[in-house]
C-alpha positions as CSV (number, residue, x, y, z in Angstrom):
1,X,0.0,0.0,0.0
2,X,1.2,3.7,-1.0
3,X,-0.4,7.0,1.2
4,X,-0.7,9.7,-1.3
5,X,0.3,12.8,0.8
6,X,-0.6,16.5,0.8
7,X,2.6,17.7,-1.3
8,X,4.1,21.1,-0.4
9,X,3.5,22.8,-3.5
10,X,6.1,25.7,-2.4
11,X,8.9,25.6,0.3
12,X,6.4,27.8,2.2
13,X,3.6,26.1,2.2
14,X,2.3,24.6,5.5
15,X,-1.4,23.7,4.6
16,X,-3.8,24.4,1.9
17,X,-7.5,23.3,0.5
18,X,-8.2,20.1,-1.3
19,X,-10.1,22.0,-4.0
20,X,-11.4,18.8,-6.6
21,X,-10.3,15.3,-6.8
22,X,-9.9,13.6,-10.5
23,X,-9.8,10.6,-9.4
24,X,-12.3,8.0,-7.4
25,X,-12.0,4.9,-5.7
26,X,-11.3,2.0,-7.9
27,X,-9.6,4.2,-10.3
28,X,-6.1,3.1,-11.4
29,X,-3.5,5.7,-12.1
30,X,-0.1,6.0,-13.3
31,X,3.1,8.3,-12.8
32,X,2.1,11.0,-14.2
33,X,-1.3,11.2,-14.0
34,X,-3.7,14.8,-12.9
35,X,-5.3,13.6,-9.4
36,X,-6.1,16.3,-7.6
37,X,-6.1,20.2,-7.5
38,X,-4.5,21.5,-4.3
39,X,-5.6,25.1,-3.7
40,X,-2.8,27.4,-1.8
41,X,-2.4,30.6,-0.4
42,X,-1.6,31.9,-4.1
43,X,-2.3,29.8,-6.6
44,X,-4.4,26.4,-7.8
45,X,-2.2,23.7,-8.4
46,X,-3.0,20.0,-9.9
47,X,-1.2,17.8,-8.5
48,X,0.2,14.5,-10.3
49,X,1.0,10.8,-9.3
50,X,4.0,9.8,-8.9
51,X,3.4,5.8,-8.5
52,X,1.1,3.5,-10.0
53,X,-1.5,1.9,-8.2
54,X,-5.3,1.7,-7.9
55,X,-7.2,4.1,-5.9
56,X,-8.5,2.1,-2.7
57,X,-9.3,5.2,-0.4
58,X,-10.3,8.9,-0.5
59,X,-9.0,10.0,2.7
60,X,-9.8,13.6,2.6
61,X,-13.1,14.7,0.8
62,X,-12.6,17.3,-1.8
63,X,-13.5,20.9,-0.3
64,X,-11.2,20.1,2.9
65,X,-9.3,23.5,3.7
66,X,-6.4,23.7,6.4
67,X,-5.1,20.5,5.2
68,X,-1.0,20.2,6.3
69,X,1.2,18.8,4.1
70,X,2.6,15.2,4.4
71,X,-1.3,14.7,5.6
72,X,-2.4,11.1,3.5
73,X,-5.0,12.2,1.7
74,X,-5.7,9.2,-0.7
75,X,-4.4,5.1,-0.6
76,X,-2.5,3.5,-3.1
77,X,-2.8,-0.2,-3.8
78,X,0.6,-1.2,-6.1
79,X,0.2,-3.7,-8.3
80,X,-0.2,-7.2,-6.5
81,X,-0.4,-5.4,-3.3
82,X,-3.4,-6.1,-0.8
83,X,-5.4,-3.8,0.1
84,X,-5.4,-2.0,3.7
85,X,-8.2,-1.8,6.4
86,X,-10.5,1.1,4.9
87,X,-10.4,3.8,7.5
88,X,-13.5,4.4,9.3
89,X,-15.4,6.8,8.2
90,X,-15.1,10.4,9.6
91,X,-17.3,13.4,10.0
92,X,-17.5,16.8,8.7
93,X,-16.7,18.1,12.3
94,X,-14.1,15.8,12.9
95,X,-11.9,16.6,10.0
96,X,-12.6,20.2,10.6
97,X,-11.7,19.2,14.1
98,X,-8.2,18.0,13.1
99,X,-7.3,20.6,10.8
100,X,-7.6,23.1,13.5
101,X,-4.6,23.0,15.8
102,X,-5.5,22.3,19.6
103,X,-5.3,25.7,21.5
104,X,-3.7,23.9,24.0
105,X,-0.9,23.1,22.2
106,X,1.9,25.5,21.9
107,X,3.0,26.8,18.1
108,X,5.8,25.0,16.4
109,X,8.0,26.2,14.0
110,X,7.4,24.6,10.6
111,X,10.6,22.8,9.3
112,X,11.7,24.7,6.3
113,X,11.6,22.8,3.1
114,X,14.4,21.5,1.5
115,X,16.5,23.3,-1.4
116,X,15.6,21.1,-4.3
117,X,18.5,18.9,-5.2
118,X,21.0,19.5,-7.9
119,X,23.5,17.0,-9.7
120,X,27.0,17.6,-9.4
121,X,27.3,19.8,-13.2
122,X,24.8,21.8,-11.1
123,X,21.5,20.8,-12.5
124,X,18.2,20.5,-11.1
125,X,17.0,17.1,-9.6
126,X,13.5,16.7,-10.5
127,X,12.3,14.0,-7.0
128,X,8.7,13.7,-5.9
129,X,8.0,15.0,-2.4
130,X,7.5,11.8,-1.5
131,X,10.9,9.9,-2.5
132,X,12.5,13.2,-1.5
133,X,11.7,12.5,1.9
134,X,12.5,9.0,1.8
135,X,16.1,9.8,0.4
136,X,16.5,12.2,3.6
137,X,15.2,9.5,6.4
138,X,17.9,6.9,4.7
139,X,20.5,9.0,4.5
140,X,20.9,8.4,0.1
141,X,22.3,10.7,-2.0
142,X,19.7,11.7,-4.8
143,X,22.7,12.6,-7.5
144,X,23.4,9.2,-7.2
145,X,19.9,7.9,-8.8
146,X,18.4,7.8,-11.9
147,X,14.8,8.9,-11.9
148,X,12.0,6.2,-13.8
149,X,9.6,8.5,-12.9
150,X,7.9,10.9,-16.1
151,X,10.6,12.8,-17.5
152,X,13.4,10.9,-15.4
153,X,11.9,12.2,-12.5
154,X,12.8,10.3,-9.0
155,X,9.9,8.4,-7.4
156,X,9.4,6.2,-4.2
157,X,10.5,2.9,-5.9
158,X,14.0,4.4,-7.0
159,X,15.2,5.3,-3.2
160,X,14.0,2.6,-1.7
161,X,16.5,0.0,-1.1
162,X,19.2,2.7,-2.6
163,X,22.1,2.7,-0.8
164,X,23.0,5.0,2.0
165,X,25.5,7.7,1.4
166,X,28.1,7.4,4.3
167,X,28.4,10.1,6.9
168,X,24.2,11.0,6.3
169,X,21.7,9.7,8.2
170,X,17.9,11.3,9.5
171,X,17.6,14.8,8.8
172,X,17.8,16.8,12.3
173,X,14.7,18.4,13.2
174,X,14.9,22.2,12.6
175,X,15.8,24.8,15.1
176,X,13.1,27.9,16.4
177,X,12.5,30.4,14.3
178,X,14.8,33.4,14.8
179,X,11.8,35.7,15.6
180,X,10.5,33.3,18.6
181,X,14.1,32.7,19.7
182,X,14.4,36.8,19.6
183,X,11.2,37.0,21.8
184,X,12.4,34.1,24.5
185,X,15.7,36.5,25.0
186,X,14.5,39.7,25.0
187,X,11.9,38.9,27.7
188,X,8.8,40.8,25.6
189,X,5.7,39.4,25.6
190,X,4.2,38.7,22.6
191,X,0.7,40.7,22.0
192,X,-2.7,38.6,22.8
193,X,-5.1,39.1,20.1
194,X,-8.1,40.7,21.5
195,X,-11.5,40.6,20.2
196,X,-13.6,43.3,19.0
197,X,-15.8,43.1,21.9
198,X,-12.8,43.6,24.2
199,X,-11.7,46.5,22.0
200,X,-15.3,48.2,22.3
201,X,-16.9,46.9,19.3
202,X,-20.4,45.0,19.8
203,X,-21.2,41.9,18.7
204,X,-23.9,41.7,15.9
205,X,-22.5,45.4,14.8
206,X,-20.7,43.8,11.7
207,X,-20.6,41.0,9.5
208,X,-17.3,38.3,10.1
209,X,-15.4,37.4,6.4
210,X,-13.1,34.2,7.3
211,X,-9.8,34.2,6.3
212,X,-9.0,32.3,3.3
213,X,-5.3,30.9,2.8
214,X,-4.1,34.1,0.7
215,X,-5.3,36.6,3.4
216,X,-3.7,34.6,6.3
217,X,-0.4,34.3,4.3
218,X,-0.1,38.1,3.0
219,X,-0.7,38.6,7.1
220,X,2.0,36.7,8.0
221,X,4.6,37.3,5.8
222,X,3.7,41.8,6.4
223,X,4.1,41.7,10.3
224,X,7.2,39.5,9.8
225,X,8.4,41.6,7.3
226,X,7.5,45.1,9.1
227,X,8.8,43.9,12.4
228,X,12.0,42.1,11.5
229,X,13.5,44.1,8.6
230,X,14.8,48.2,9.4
231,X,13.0,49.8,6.6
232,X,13.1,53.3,5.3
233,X,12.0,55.3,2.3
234,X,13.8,57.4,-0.1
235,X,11.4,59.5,-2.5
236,X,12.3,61.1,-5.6
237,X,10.0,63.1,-8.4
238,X,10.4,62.3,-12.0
239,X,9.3,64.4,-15.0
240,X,7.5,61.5,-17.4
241,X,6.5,64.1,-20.2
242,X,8.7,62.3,-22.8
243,X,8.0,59.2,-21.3
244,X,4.7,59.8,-22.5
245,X,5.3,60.7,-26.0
246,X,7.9,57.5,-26.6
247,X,4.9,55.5,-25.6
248,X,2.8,56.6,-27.8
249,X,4.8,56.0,-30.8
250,X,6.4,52.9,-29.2
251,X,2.9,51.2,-29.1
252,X,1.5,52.6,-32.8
253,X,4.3,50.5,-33.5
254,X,3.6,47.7,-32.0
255,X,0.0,47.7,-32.7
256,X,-0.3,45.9,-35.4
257,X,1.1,43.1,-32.8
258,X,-1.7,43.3,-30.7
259,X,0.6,44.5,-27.8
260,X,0.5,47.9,-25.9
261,X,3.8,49.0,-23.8
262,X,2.4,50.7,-20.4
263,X,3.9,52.6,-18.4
264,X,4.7,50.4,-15.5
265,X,6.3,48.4,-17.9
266,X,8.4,51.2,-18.9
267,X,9.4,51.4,-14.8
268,X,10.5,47.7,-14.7
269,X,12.8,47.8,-17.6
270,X,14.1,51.4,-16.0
271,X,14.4,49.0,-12.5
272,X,16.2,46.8,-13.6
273,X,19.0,48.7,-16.0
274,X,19.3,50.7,-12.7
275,X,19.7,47.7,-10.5
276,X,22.7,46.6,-12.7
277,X,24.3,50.1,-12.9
278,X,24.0,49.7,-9.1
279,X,24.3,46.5,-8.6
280,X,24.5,46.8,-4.6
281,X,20.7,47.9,-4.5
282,X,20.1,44.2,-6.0
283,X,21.0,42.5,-3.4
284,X,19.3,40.4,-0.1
285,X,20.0,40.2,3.6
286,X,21.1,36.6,4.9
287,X,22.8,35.5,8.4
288,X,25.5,33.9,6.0
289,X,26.0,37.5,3.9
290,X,24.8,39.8,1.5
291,X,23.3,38.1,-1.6
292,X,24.2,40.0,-4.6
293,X,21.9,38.3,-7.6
294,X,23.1,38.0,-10.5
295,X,20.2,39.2,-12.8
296,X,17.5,41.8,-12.0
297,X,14.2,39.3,-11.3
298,X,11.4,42.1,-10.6
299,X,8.1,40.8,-9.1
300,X,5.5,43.2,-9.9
301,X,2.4,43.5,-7.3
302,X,-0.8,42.4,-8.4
303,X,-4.0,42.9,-6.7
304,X,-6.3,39.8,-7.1
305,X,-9.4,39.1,-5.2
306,X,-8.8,38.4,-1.5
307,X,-5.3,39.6,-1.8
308,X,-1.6,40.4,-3.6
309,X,0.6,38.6,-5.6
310,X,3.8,39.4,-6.8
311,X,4.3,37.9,-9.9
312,X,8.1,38.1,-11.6
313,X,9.7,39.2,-14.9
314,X,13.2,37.6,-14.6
315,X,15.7,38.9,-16.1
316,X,14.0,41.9,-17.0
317,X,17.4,43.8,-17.8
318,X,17.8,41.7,-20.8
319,X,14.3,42.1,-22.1
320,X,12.5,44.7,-24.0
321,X,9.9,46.8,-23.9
322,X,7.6,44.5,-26.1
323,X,8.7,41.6,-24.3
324,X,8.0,43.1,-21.3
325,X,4.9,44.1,-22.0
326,X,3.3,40.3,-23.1
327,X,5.4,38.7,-20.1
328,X,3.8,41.1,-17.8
329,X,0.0,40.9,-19.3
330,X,-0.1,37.3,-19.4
331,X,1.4,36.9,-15.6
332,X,-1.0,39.6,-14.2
333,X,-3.9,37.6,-16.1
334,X,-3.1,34.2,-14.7
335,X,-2.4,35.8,-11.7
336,X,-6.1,36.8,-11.1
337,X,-7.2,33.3,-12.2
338,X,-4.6,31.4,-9.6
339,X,-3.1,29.8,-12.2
340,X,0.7,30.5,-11.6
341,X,3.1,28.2,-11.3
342,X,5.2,28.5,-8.1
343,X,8.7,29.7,-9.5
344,X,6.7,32.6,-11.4
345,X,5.7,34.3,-8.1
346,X,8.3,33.1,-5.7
347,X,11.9,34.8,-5.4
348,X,12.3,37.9,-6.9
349,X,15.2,40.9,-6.4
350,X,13.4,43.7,-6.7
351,X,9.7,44.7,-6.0
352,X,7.6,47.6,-8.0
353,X,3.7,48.5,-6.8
354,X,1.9,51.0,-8.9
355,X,-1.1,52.6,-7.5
356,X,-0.9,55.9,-10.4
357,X,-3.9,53.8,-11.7
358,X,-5.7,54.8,-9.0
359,X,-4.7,58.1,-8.7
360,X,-2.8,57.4,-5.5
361,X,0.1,60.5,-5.8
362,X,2.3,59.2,-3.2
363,X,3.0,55.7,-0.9
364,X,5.5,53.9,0.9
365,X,5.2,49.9,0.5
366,X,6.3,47.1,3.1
367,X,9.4,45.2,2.0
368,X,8.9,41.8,-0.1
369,X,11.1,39.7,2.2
370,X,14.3,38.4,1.1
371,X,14.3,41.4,-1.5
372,X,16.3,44.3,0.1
373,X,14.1,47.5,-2.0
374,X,10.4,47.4,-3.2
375,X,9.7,51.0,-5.7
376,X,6.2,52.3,-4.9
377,X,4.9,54.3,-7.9
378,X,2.5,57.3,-7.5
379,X,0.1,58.7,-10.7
380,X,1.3,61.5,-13.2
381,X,0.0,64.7,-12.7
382,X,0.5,68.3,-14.2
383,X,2.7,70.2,-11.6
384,X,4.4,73.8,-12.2
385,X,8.4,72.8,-12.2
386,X,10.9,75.7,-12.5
387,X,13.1,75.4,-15.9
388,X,15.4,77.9,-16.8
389,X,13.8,80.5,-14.1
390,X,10.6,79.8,-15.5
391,X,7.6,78.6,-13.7
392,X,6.1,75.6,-16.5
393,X,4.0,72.6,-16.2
394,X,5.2,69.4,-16.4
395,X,3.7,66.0,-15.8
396,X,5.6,64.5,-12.8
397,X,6.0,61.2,-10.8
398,X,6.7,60.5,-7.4
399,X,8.6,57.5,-6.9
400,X,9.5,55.9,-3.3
401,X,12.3,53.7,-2.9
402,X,11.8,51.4,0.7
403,X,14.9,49.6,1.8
404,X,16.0,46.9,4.2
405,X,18.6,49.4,5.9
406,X,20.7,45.7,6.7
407,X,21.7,45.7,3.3
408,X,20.8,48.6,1.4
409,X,22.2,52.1,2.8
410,X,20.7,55.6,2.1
411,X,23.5,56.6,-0.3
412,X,23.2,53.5,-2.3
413,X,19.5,53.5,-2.6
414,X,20.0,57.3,-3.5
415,X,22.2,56.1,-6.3
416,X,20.3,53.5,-7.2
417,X,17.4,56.5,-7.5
418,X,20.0,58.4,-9.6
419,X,20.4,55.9,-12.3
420,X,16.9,55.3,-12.5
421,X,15.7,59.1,-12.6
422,X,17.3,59.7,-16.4
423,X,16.0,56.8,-17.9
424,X,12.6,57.6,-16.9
425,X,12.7,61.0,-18.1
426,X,14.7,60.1,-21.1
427,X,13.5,56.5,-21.8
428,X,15.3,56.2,-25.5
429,X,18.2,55.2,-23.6
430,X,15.9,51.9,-22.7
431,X,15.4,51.4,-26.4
432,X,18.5,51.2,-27.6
């Protein structure tokens, strides 16, 4: 018999809702096959087999939300295998029940996933979650195997039985997060939540939303981020008159393409040249060191129903404007139908949110943890600028710049700010 677990569809991912199965009892399925879709706290995923077997047990209905990961959700029978005890039957209230953690029980601090494997030219090691963990409970060395999963991918039967690599054994369970270990030392009490009765607010005097995955996770990851990372803002005004004009022609160009350049997109190309002519602005905050990446991967904020998402352009430096432009469409659309693949919203270098849609002149945003600066970008509007002693009108920007002060200091995010300014208000330089 073979458990089919909840997989971790992202290294953050500690629970998420069993949206559909594809599959019933009695159904036989190979590697490879769509079983399930696994909602998360960004995205709907399918999820695929990765044995063979036929389907003896549904062991989480389809609907279930706050399922955790390496939960059996479904039974396996492998070929020639006998079938297990079928499980008896549980409740609605019992499995809600168990998905809610006891309030006796103290908080534990989820074991961070592992980095996915690579061989020793430094490829990726494509290894279901599965025969992942298997390889790290046996102490075997996954460069070692050769995947007869789909696509060479490694699955259960391939570890099992491997040999163990010497010197490796179980993996060690992973230490407190730094945040609670910084609480135990510095003797603060973390705040009790309160409810709105306590805080003068009758009940019956409003109606209660519950918080789906996405809300709970852009929660979590804005207090850690606010409490743990020094930030500060840097704000500079940009004239965007010729912007404007290059625009225009640039997409009369393009329109017989069916693709139109907007100005955001014009901001993440200027990003990201500036973020190489100053390259210490693309950079990340580790215990280890200062990351300094390589290309300029910007996430661009999205607003999607019940929350953000930051979808990325990677190596925007290299791209164009055009490119740019489809890239950043097609994300923002499949970003509002939760159909993004994991690697296209996590990571990231740099951060840009543009509220000028809305007519928002001016904002400071919360850091995108491990990126060291996020640009918040305000609406164009008419303003009288002095040129040559003379009062004219010109059609300015404001742009704020918020760094993580561990990594990125004022003069280099005023540089950084420097190198973007010029290409904004001269953006020919962006098409040669």
């Amino acid at each position: 018999m073979t458990d089919i677990l909840m997989p971790a569809l992202s290294p953050t991912m500690e629970e998420g809702v069993l949206a559909k199965w594809h599959v019933k009892v009695g159904d036989v399925v190979s590697a490879g096959d769509v079983i399930a879709e696994i909602e998360t706290d960004k995205a709907t995923m399918e999820v695929e087999a990765v044995d063979e077997g036929e389907v003896t047990d549904i062991l989480v209905p389809e609907g279930t939300e706050n399922v955790k990961v390496n939960t059996p959700i479904a039974r396996l029978k492998d070929e020639g295998g006998a079938a297990a005890p079928k499980p008896a039957a549980k409740t609605e209230d019992a499995l809600k029940t168990e998905a809610a953690p006891a309030k006796a029980e103290a908080p534990k601090a989820a074991a961070p996933a592992p980095a996915a494997p690579k061989s020793e030219n430094g490829e990726r090691i494509f290894v279901s979650p599965l025969a992942r963990r298997i390889a790290a409970q046996n102490g075997v060395d996954l460069k070692s195997i050769k995947g007869t999963g789909p696509h060479g991918r490694i699955v259960k039967r391939d570890v099992e039985g491997a040999p163990q690599t010497a010197g490796k054994g179980v993996a060690q369970p992973a230490a407190a997060s730094t945040a609670s270990a910084a609480a135990a030392t510095s003797g603060i009490e973390p705040r009790k939540a309160q409810s709105l009765a306590q805080m003068g607010i009758p009940d019956g005097s409003y109606d209660l939303i519950p918080l789906d995955g996405m809300r709970k996770a852009v929660a979590r990851r804005m207090v850690d981020s606010i409490q743990n990372v020094p930030h500060f803002p840097l704000f500079i005004d940009v004239e965007i008159d010729q912007l404007m004009a290059v625009r225009a022609k640039v997409n009369k160009m393009l329109e017989p393409q069916g693709i139109k350049v907007s100005v955001n997109d014009f901001v993440i190309k200027a990003a990201a040249l500036a973020l190489k002519a100053v390259p210490e602005a693309n950079a990340s905050y580790t215990p280890e060191g200062i990351a300094m990446h390589h290309n300029a991967d910007v996430s661009m904020a999205v607003a999607i129903d019940g929350g953000l998402i930051t979808p990325i352009i990677k190596k925007a430096e290299t791209k164009g404007l055009a490119q740019i432009a489809t890239e950043s469409k097609d994300l923002a659309k499949r970003a509002r139908e939760r159909k993004l693949k994991p690697e296209e919203f996590q990571g990231g270098t740099f951060s840009v949110s543009n509220l000028g849609m809305f007519g928002i002149k001016q904002f400071t945003s919360i850091i995108n943890e491990p990126q060291g600066c996020i640009m918040s970008v305000g609406a164009g509007e008419q303003r009288a600028v002095i040129k040559d002693g003379q009062v004219v009108a010109a059609t300015v920007m404001t742009v704020t710049l918020t760094c993580d002060h561990r990594v990125v200091d004022g003069a280099t995010g005023a540089r950084f700010l420097q190198a973007f300014k010029p290409l904004i208000e001269d953006p020919v330089a962006m098409l040669a």
